[in-house]
Structure formats: C-alpha cells, structure tokens
N, C-alpha and C positions, 0 to 999 in steps of 0.2 A: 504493500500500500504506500509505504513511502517513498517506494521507488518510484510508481505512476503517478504520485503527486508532483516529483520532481521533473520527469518530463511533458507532462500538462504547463507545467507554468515555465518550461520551456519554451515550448510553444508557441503559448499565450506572449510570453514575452519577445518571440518572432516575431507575429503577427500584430504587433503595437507598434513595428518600427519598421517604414517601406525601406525597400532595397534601396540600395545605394543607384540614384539615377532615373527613379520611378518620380514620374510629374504628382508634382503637390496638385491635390484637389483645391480648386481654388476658392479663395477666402469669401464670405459673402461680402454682397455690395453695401458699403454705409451709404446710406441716403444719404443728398446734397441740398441743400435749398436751392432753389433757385432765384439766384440775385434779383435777377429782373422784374421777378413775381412779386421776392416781397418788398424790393422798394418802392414797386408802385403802391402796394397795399398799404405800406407805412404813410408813403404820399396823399394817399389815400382818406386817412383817418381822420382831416378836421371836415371835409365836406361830407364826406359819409355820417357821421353823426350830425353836422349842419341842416343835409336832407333829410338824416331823421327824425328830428326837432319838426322841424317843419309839418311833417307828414301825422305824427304822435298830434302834435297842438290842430288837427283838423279831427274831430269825432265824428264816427265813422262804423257809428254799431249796426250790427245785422239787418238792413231795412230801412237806414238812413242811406237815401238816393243821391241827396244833393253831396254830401260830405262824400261820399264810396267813388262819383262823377267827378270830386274836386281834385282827390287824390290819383284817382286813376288819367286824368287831364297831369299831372305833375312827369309822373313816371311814363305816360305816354310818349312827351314829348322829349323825354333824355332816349331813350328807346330809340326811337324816330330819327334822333341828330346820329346814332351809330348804326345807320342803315335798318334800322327792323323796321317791316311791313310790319302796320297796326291794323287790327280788326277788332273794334268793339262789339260784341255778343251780346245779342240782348238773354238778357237772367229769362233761364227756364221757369220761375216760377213768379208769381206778380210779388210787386214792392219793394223789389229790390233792383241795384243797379247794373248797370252792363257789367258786362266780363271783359276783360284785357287781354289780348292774344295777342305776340308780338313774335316773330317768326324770321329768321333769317338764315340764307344759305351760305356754304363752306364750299370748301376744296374736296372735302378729305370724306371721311365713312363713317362715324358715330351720328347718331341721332338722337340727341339730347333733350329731353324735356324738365322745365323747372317748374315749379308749382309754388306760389306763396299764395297769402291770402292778407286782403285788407281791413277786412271786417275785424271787428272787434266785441265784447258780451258789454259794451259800457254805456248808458242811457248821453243822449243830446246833455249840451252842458258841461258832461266830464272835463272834459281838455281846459275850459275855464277855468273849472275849482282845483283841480291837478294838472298842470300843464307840464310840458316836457322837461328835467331839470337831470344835475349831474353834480355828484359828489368826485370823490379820490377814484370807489372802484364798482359803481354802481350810475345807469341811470334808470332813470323812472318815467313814469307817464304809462296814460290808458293805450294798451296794444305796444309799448314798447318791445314787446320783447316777443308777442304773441298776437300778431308774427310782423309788425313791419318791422322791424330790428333784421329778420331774415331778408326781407322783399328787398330790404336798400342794400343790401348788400348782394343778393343777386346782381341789380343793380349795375353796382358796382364792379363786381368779379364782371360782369360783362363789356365795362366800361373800358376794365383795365385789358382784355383781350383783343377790345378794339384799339384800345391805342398800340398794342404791339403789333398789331397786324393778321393774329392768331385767325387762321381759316382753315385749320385742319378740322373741319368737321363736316358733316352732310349737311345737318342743319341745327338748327338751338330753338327749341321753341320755349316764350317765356310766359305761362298761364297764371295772371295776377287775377285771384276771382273773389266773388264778395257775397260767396256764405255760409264759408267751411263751419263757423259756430252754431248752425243750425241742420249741421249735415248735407249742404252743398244740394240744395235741393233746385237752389240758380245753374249747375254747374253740368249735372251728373250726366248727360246727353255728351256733354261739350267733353269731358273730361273723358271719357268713354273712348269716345272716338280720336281724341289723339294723343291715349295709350298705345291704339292700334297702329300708332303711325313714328313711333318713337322704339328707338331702343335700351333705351333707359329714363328712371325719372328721379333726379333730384327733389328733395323735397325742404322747404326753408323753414321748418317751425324750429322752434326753438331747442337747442343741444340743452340735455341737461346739467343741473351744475356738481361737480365745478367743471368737469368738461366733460361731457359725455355726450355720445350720436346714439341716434334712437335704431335699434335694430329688430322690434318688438312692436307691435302695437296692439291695443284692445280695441274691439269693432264698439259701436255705441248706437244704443236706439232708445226713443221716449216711448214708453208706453203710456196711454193716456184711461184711465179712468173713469168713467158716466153714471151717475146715478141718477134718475129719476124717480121722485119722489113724487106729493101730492101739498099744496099748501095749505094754508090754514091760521088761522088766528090763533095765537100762541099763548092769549090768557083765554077767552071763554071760550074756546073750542079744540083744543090742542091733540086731543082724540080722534079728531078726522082728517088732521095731517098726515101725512106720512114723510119723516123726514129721513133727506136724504144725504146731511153729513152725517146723523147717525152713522148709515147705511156705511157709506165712506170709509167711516173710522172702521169699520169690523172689513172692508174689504182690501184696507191696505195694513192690514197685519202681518207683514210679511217678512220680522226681521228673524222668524225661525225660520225661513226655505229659504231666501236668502243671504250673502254676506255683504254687508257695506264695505267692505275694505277690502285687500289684498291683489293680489297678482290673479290669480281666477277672475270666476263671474260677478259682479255686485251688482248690486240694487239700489238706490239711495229715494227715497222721496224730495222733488225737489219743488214742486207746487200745488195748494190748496187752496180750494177756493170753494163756498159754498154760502149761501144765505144773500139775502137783497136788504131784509130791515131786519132790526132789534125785535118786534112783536110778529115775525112773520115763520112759521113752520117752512123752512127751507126745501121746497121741492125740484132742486136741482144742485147739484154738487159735483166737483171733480177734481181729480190728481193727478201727477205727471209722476213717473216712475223713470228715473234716469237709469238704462241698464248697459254694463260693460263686459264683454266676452271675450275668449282667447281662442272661444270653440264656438265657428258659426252654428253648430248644433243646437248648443245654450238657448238662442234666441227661440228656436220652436218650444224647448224644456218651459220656458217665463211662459210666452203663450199659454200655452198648457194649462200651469199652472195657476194661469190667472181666470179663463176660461173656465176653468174647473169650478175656482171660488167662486166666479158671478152666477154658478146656476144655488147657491145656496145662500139666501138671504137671512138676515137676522130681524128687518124691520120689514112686516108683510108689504105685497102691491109696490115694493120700490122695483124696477129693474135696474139692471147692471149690463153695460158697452166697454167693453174693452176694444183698441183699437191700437196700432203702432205705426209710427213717421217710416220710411224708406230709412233703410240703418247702413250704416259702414262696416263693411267685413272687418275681421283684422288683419292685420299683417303679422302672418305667424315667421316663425324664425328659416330662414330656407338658406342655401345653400348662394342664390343669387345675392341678397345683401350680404353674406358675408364675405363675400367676396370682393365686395365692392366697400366695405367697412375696413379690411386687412387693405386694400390703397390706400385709405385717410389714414389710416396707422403710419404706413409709411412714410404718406410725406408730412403727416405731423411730428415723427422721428427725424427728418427731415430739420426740423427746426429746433431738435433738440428737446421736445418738448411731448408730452403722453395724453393722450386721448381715447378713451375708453365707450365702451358700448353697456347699452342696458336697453330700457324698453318702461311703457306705462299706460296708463290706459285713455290716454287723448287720445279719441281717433283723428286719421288724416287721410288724404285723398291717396298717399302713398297702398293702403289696402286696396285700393282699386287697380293700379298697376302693378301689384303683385298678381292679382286674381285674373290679369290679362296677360300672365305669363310674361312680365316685364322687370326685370332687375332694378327695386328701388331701397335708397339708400334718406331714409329723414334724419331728422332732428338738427340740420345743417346750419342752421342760422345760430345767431349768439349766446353761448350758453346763459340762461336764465332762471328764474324760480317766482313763485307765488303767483302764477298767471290766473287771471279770472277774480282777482284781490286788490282792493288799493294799493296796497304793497306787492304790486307787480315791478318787477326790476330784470337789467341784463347786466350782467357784469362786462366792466369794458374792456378788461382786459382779453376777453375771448374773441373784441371782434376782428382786431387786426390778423391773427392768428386764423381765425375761421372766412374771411375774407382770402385770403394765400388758400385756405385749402378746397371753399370751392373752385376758386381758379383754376387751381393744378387739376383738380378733377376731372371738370370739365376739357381741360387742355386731355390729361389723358383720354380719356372715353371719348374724344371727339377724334383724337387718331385712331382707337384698339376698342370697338366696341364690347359689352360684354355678350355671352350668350343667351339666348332667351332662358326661360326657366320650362319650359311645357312648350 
C-alpha cells in the first residue's frame, strides 16, 4: 500500500507540470474599459441629470395626457436631432397618451429594442410639492428613478453612440410608452408586435440597490371585487338592507390562502370602497386585490379560489363579481438573460467595479419578450429604492457607471446578436 501510494503521487505530480515546451493554455482576458465610452458618459453627467430634472419637475401619472405629450415632445425631439424616425402611437386604450416609437437603422446585424416608460403612480401637483432635488448621493422626485432616471439615460447611451458614429447594428428601436403602472394596457398590441421584430430587448427600470440588474421578474394582475347588495335606511329600517361591505369584508379574507410577502405568489389588498352616506345600508361595495406570480399557473389557482368564495355568501340576496385586468406574465429565470446578465458582469468588471443580479416582483414589459422567445435583460437604469413612496430616490453614483454599461451593451449586441430562446 505504500508502495502505490508513492507512485500515484508520482504521477499526480507529472501531471501538475506540462513538459518542457508544451504551449501554456492561455490566461483569460481582463476586461478593458473603454476610454471612449466612459469619457463620454463622465461628459455626460451634468446634462443627463439636467434632463432629468426637467423631465421628474413635469407630472406625469398614468392618464395624465397633457404632462405624458409634454414629456414625450422633450425626448422626441433629442431623438429626432440623432436621426431616429419618430412615430407617435396612439394609447391602445382611452385617457391616456400617445406612445413614442423612435427607430433607427445601422450597418451591422443586432436588433435592438429599448423599452422605458414615463408614467409614473403620483397624482397632478406632485412635482410642485416634491420637485426634483439632489443631495451628496441620492436624488429625489416623483418617477425619479421609476423609470425616467432609466429613459434619460437610454437617452443618452444613444446620444453618446451617435456622437461616435456607432452603426454597427440592424436597427435600435426606442419604445418610450405611458402605462406600464397600470399594466400597459396603452401599449400591449404595440409592444407585441415589435418583440416580433427585434432580437433582443433592453429594459430601463430601475437596477436595484446598491447595484443590482433584474434577472427575475413577478407577473402582476388586479383582481377586482363586486358586491351587490340592496339599500336601505340604516336607522328605521336596517332589516331590508342588504349590505354589501358587510358582504366585502367576509369575501376578502384571504390572508390564510394567500401570502403578502415573499419571492412566491402574494396577495395584498390595495383598494376599498363601499357606502354613498352615513345613514344609508350600502348596496354596493368593492376591492382590488393586487396579485404577484412567479408561476403563470398561480393566476388560474387566485381565480379559482376567488370564484369558489363568491358562490358562498354570508349576508343573504348580496351577489358577488369577480373579474381580472389583462396581467403581465413573469419573467422567469432562462438561460437567455443570463447570458446577457454575465456581459454587464463583464464590462462592469471592466471598470473595476461588481454588479450583481437578483429579481422582485415589479412587473415589466421585459415578460412579454421573454414569452416571445426574445432574450431580455431589465432593471438597466439607475440603481434605486423606495419606488411608489415619497421617499423614492436613485442613487447617483450608479448612473455614470450604468450609462457606460448600457452603451457597451448595446454597442455589443448591435454587432453579435444573441440567440432567440424558443
């Protein structure tokens, strides 16, 4: 035994040391920056946040026309000065504003699509009482960071391709649209159809912090609630009511079948509404049930389940409607983004510096070019936190850094397309 122990680590110690004149396997490559990219991006940085001010101080929530027209006129016309054909879309669905389609042709073989969005969840007025502002390593303001903080800096990485001359691509299409906070229900035709026409799609919401790209997403749909009840005088006659937030309350009991929190499916109740006066038996009531999935299955499970409880009432003669919005798949984890996540790795190594992946349950249009068999990579805009809060913030330090990296991205994939996925 000791003897074949000693010619094993003979051996062994042959085969740890190539013969004299055997080619070294060569060393891997350390990423480079590229000078040119990030001095423009550095260059870059007092009018990129200039236009973001700008853009943040105009509100611009879900179904605000003139503000979503004022901004999409802003971004049009920088667009426009760097050759893109503009085509304003009218919104698939009424009271909201056109869509921005900006389109331009290359030399070369990638087919690039971007996707931001201008909308923002903040009522008319916000931008007044909060308007755009900047500390040491944070700024603030309504949609800062969710998502025009992403959209200017598309923007920008476009701006700065133009000035270098950068036309190795088929084409770049840039889909600025105004209703992703409601599920894109302006969009979803528009956004369909030129997944089909692209071969990949960047997506500009926000990286999370302190630097992270989204490789994950949870699909999101509203379920909505109905109760019909019957009314009634609520002092002399309360008996021939039938009410229907009663009714309500025993039909959104649901925090035993569902979870509010985690990485799975959630539930959350996000709106209640029920009664007209103080003395009146409420014969109408409703709810919104905000729900998030990892597993497009889920969404039929909720159905189900909700379907099931409206055939059993607690307060007689009330009925119960359940109904659900057009919902965003997810974007489950595949093979396509990470492949396109281990590039940003790269050339964010590239600068010395680490950028990490993870996932949450904002949906984005990015599920939709997965589900079209289209390699999509989000959360590309500036890393951020507390989105949908007064205390919505981007940190600034991410965006010089994340401005170089969709540049280079797109510089790549405009020369080396990736593969489809399906």
């Amino acid at each position: 035994m000791k003897f074949k122990f000693i010619v094993m680590a003979a051996g062994a110690a042959l085969l740890s040391f190539p013969a004299q004149g055997a080619p070294k396997a060569p060393a891997p490559k350390t990423p480079v920056r590229d000078a040119k990219v990030w001095a423009a991006a550095e260059a870059a940085r007092p009018n990129q946040l200039k236009l973001l001010e700008q853009v943040v101080n105009v509100d611009s929530g879900t179904g605000d026309v003139e503000g979503g027209r004022k901004i999409a006129a802003i971004l049009a016309g920088r667009l426009k000065a760097m050759g893109f054909s503009i085509e304003s879309v009218k919104a698939e669905a009424d009271g909201l504003p056109e869509n921005t389609v900006a389109t331009l042709a290359g030399t070369g073989k990638g087919r690039i699509l971007l996707i931001g969005h201008i909308d923002t969840v903040f009522e008319p007025g916000t931008a007044a009482k909060r308007p755009f502002r900047m500390d040491a390593e944070k700024a603030y303001g309504p949609g800062v960071s969710d998502e025009k903080g992403g959209v200017i800096e598309g923007v920008y990485a476009l701006q700065i391709l133009h000035d270098l001359g950068f036309k190795d691509f088929k084409q770049i299409v840039f889909l600025i649209e105004t209703s992703e906070e409601r599920g894109s229900p302006g969009t979803r035709k528009l956004i369909e159809k030129l997944v089909r026409d692209a071969d990949v799609e960047l997506n500009l919401e926000p990286g999370d912090t302190p630097d992270v790209m989204t490789v994950w997403r949870k699909g999101g749909s509203t379920y909505t609630i109905d109760i019909t009840g019957r009314a009634a005088h609520a002092g002399i006659a309360p008996q021939e009511g039938r009410n229907a937030a009663t009714e309500l309350i025993h039909q959104i009991q649901l925090d035993d079948v569902f979870p509010k929190s985690g990485d799975g499916l959630t539930a959350n109740l996000t709106i209640l509404q029920a009664g007209s006066r103080g003395n009146i038996i409420p014969d109408h009531a409703s709810a919104q049930i905000n729900v998030r999935v990892r597993d497009k299955a889920d969404y039929d499970r909720v159905q189900a389940i909700m379907a099931k409880n409206a055939l059993t009432t607690q307060v007689p003669d009330t009925k119960v409607t359940v109904t659900h919005e057009g919902s965003f798949p997810p974007l489950a984890n595949n093979p396509g983004t990470d492949a396109l996540a281990g590039k940003a790795e790269a050339i964010y190594a590239g600068l010395g510096l680490t950028i990490t992946r993870g996932g949450n349950g904002g949906a984005s249009e990015s599920a939709m070019a997965y589900e079209a068999g289209i390699p999509a990579l989000d959360g590309l805009g500036p890393a951020a936190a507390n989105f949908h809060a007064p205390t919505e913030y981007l940190l600034l330090g991410t965006v010089t850094p994340r401005l170089y990296l969709l540049t280079k991205l797109i510089q790549d994939l405009g020369h080396e397309p990736p593969p489809r996925l399906k």
